[in-house]
C-alpha positions in Angstrom: 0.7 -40.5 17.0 0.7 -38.4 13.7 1.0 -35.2 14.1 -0.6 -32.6 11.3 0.9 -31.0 8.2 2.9 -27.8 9.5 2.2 -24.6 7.5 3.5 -21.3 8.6 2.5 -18.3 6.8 4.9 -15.5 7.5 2.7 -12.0 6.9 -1.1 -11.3 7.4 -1.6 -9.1 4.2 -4.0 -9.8 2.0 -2.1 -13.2 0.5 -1.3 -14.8 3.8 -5.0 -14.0 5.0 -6.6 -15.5 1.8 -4.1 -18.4 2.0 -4.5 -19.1 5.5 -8.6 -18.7 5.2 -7.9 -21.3 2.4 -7.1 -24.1 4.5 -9.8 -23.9 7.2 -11.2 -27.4 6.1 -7.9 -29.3 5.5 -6.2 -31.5 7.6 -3.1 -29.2 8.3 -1.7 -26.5 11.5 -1.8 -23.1 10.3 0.2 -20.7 12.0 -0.2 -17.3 11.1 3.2 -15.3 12.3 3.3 -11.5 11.8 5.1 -8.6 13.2 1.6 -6.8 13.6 -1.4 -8.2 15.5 -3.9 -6.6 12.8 -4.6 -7.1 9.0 -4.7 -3.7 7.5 -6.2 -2.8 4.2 -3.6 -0.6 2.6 -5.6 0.6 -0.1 -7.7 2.9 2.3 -4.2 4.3 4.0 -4.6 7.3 1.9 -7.9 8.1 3.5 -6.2 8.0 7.3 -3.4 10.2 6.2 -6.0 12.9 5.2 -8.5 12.4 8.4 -11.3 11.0 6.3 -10.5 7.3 8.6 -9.2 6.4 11.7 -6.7 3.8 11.8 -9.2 1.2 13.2 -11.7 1.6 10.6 -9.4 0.3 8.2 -7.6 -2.6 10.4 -9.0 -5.7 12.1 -7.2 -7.7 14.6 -5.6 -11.2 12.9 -7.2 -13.2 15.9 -10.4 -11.7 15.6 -10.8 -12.9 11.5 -9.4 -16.1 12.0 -10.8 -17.0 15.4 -13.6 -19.6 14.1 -10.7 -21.4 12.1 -9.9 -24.1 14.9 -7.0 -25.0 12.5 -5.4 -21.9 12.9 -3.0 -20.1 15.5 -1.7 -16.5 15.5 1.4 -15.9 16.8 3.1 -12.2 17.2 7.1 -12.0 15.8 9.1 -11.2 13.2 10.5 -13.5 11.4 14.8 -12.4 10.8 16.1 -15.8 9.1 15.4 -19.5 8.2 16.8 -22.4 8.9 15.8 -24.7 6.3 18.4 -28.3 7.5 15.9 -28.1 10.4 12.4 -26.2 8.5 11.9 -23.1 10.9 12.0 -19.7 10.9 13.8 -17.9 13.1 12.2 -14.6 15.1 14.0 -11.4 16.2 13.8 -12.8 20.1 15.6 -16.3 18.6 12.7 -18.6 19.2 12.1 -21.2 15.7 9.1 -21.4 14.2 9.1 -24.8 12.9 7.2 -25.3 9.0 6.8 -28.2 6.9 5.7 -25.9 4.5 6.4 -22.2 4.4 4.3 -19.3 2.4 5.9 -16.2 2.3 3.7 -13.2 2.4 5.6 -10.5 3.7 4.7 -7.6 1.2 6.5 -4.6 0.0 8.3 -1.6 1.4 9.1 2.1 0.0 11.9 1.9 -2.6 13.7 5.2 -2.8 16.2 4.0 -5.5 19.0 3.8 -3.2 18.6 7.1 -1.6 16.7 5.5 1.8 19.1 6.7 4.1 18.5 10.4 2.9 15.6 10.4 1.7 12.9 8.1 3.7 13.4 10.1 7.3 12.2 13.3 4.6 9.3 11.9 2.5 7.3 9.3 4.0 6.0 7.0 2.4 2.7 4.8 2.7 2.4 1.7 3.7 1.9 1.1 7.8 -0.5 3.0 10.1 2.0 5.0 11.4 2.9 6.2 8.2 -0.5 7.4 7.7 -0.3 9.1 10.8 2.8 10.7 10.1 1.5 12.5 7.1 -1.6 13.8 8.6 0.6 15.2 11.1 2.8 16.7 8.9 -0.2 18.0 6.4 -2.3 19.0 9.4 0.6 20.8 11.3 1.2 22.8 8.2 -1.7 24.7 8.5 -1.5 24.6 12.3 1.8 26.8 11.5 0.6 29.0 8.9 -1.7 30.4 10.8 0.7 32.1 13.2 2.7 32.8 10.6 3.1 36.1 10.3 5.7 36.4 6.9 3.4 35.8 3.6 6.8 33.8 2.2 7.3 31.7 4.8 3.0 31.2 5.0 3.4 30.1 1.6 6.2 27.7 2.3 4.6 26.1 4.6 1.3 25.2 2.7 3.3 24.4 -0.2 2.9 19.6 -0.2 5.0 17.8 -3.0 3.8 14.5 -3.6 6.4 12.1 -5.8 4.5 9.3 -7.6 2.0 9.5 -10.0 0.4 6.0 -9.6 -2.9 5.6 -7.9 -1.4 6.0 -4.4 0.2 9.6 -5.7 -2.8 10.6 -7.7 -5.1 9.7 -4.4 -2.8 11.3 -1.9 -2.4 14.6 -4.2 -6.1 15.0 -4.8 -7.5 14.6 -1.5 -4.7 17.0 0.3 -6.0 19.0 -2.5 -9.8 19.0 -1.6 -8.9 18.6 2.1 -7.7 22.8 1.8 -10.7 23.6 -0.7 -13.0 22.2 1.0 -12.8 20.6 4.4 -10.7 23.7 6.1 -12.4 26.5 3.8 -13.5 28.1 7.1 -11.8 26.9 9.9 -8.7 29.6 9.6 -9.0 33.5 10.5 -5.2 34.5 9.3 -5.0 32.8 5.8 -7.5 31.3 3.1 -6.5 27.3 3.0 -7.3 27.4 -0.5 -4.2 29.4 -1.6 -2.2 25.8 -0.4 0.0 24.1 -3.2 0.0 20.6 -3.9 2.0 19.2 -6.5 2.0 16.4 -7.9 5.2 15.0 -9.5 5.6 12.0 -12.3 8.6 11.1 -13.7 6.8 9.4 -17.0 4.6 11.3 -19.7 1.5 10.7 -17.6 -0.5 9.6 -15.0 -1.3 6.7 -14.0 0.9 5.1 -17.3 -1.1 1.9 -16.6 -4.3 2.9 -17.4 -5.4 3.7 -20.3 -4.2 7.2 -22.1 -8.4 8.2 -21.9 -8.3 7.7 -18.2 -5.0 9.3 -17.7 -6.3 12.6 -19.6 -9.2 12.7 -17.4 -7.1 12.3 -14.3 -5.1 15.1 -15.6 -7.7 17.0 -16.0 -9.6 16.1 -12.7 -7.1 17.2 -10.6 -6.6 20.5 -12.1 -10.0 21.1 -11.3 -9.7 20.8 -7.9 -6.0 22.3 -8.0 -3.5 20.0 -8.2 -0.2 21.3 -10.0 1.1 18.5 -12.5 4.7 17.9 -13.6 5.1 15.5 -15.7 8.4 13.9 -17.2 10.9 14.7 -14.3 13.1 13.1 -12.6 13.6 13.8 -8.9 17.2 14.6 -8.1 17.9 15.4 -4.6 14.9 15.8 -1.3 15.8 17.8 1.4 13.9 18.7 4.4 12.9 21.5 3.1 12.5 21.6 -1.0 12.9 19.2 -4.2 15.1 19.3 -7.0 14.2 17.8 -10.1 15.0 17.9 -13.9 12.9 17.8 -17.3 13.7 14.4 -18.6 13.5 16.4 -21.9 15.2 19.6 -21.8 17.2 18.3 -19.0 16.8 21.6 -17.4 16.3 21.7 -13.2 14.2 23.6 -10.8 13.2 23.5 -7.6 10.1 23.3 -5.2 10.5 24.6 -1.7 7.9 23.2 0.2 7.4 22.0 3.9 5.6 18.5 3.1 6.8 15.4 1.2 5.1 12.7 0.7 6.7 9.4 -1.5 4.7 7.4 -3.8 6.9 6.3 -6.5 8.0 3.3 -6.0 7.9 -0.1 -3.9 10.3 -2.9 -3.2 9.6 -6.1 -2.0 9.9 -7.0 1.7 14.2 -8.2 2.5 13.2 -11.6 3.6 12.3 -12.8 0.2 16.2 -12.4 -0.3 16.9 -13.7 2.9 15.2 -16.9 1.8 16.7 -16.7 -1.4 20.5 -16.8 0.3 19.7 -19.4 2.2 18.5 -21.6 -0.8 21.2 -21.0 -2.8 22.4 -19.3 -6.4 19.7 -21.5 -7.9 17.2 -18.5 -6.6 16.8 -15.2 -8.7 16.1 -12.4 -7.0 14.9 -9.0 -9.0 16.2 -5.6 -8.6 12.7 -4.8 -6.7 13.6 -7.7 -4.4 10.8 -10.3 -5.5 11.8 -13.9 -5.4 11.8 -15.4 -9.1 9.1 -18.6 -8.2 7.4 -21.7 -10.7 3.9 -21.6 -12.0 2.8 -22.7 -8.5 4.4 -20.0 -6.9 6.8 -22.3 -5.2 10.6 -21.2 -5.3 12.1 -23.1 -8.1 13.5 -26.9 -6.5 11.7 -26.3 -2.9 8.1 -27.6 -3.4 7.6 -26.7 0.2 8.3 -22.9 0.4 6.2 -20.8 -1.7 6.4 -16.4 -2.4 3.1 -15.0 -2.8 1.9 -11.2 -3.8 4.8 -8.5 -4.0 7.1 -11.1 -2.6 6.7 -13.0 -5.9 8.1 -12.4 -9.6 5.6 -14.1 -11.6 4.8 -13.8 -15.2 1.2 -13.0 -16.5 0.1 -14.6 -19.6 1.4 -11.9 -21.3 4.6 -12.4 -20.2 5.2 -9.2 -17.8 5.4 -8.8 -14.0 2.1 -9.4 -12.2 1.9 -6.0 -10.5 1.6 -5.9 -6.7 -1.7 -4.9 -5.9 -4.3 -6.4 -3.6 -6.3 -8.8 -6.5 -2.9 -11.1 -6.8 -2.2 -11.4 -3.7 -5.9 -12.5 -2.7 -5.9 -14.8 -5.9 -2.4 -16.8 -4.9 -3.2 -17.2 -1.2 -6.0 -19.0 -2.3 -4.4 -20.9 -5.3 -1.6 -21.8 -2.9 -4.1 -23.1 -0.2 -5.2 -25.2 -2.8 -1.9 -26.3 -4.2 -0.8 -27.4 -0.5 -4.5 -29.4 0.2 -4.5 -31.1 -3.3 -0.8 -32.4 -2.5 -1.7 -33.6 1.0 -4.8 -35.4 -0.2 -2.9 -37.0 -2.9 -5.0 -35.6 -6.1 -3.6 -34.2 -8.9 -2.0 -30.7 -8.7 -3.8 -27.9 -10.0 -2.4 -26.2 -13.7 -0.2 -23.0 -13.0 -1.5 -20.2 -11.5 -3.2 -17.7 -13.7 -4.2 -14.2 -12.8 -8.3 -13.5 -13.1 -7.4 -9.4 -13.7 -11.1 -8.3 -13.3 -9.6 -4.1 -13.8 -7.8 -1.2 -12.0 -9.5 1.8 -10.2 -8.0 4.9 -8.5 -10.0 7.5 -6.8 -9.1 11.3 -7.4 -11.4 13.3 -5.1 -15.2 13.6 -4.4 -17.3 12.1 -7.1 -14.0 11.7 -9.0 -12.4 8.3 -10.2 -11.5 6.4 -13.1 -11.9 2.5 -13.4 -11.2 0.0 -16.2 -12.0 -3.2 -16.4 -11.6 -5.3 -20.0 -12.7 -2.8 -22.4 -15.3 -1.0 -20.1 -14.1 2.1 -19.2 -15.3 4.6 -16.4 -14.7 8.0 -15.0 -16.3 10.4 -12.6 -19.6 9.7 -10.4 -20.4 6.4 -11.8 -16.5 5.2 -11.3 -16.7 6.8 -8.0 -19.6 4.8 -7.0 -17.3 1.4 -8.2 -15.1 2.1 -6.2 -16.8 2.9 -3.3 -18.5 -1.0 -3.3 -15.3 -2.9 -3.9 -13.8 -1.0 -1.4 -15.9 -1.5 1.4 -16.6 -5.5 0.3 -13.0 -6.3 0.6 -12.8 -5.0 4.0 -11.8 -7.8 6.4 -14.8 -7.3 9.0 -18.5 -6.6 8.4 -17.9 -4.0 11.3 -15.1 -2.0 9.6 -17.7 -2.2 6.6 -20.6 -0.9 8.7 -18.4 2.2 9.7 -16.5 2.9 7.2 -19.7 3.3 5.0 -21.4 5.6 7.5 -17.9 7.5 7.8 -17.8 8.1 4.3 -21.9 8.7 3.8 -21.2 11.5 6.7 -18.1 13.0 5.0 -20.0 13.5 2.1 -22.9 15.1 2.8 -21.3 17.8 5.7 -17.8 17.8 3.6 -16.1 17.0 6.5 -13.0 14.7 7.7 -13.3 13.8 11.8 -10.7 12.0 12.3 -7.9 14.8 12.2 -5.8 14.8 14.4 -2.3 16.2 15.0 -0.6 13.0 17.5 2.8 12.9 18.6 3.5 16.7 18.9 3.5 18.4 22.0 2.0 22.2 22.4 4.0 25.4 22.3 6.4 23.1 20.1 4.9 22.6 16.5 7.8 20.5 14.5 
């Protein structure tokens, strides 16, 4: 008896979920193997950190999307190594996964530029649930301490919150902290005003959000001093300690330093280890970048091995115009369906599709309350309107019509009282905030 085509997808992200969705009506096994039982939406992390979301709002169970797709099973592991003389991967526990064909979805990490030993246990990044978590607690616990704070200095110490990164996660993270203590917590201390809180927002290039257009980035710039975000632009972070920054003008060269009581990292990503993993295994013929993505063909396969594809931030792939495909969302959706396809056209023996090619269809970040900035071809938006945009595509790309449902009311209540329910300080027990 034939058995089916073997495809293990290694990640439930937003490439391995598209990919794996992909194949529901061809003649092939799925198995979907991640270290988490859920599919989170990372773009709406930023929104948990600050209490605006629970965590399940924003995550939906991997078994629960794919339940229909009789073709499909989920299995819980993580995946450590390959072994590709016999086509499996191996898990953590030493139990192999066998493949015919392998997708490799595994996302992205926080890159601290070789300071993750020092730095990562001090700034937290955010990427997982529990990094979410961990900054509210940190940003919530703040205020928690300043309000039996009796020294002014040490008061303002502890509502001081540097946030490293001026991309869209950075410029989210900074403006929300920002309106969280302006306007969400205006009167729920008696000992201080929450509005005399810091946040700061540090970029190490001329301006925000350098991949937007300079129009967008001024009205960023702008947006968030509104609502109070301090702006350093062109610096370089030297050293993070527990409890203060040092950085340097990338001009005058000259350093200062911020002492603060909150971190929060959001300039930079590298790609997941197991793409090098893979890569070692293969051979020298495999190029691996300095971000860790695995250097792959126009079909997103790795170059000689037809059968083992790198989607998303795993993947170094070339746009038409010849840069890096950045690793957002809209890519990874895009390959794990082009893939899909790839690996159904080759079983049913019809001609393979041309190279993959990126539909970019624009960029959005949010800033605050009826605050964004979106761009899409020439079109150009910023404020209420671009706010509204963002709102829509965020809440249609959410994996459940549930999470859609609530997250919607969540956000229509949050706007009209100015209010964020879900905060919560977890993991810290009374008489014994630290």
């Amino acid at each position: 008896m034939n058995r089916k085509h073997r495809v293990l997808i290694v990640g439930g992200g937003f490439g391995g979920l598209y990919c794996a969705m992909g194949l529901s009506r061809s003649a092939v096994q799925v198995t979907m193997l991640d270290r988490r039982n859920f599919h989170l939406f990372q773009p709406l992390l930023y929104q948990v950190a600050t209490g605006g979301l629970s965590p399940a709002n924003i995550a939906a169970p991997l078994r629960g999307i794919l339940h229909r797709q009789k073709n499909c099973n989920v299995l819980l592991g993580e995946v450590v190594d390959f072994n590709l003389n016999t086509k499996a991967a191996i898990l953590d526990c030493g139990t192999a996964v066998p493949f015919d064909t392998l997708v490799l979805a595994t996302g992205s990490t926080h890159h601290y530029f070789g300071h993750d030993a020092d730095w990562e246990p001090i700034a937290t990044g955010l990427k997982t649930i529990e990094d979410a978590t961990e900054i509210r607690r940190k940003i919530l616990l703040a205020f928690e301490q300043a309000e039996r704070e009796p020294d002014a200095a040490r008061r303002a110490f502890l509502l001081t919150f540097v946030v490293i990164g001026g991309g869209p996660t950075g410029v989210e993270m900074a403006g929300t902290v920002a309106e969280l203590a302006h306007v969400t917590l205006i009167n729920d201390f008696r000992a201080f005003d929450p509005r005399s809180c810091r946040v700061i927002l540090i970029e190490g290039q001329p301006r925000l959000l350098s991949g937007f257009h300079e129009k967008l980035s001024d009205y960023t710039l702008k947006a968030l001093h509104k609502i109070g975000v301090e702006t350093v632009l062109d610096a370089h972070v030297d050293d993070v300690k527990a409890d203060h920054v040092m950085m340097s003008d990338d001009t005058t060269k000259a350093t200062s330093r911020i002492d603060c009581s909150t971190i929060i990292w959001a300039a930079g990503v590298k790609a997941s280890p197991l793409g090098r993993t893979l890569a070692t295994k293969i051979g020298h013929t495999i190029d691996v970048d300095r971000g860790g993505r695995v250097a792959v063909w126009n079909d997103c396969s790795l170059p000689g091995q037809p059968d083992l594809f790198a989607i998303g931030d795993m993947a170094a792939f070339k746009g038409s115009d010849g840069k890096l495909l950045p690793g957002v969302a809209p890519v990874a959706m895009q390959q794990g369906r082009y893939v899909a396809e790839v690996i159904d056209r080759r079983l049913r023996g019809r001609p393979p599709l041309p190279g993959f090619k990126y539909h970019d269809k624009g960029s959005m970040a949010t800033i605050g309350r009826s605050r964004a900035v979106a761009e899409t071809g020439r079109i150009r938006l910023t404020g209420f309107i671009a706010w509204m945009a963002w709102l829509f595509i965020h809440i249609l790309y959410l994996a459940r019509f549930e999470n859609r449902v609530l997250v919607m009311i969540q956000w229509f209540w949050n706007f009209i009282s100015r209010n964020r329910a879900a905060r919560l300080i977890t993991n810290t027990r009374v008489g014994n905030l630290n």
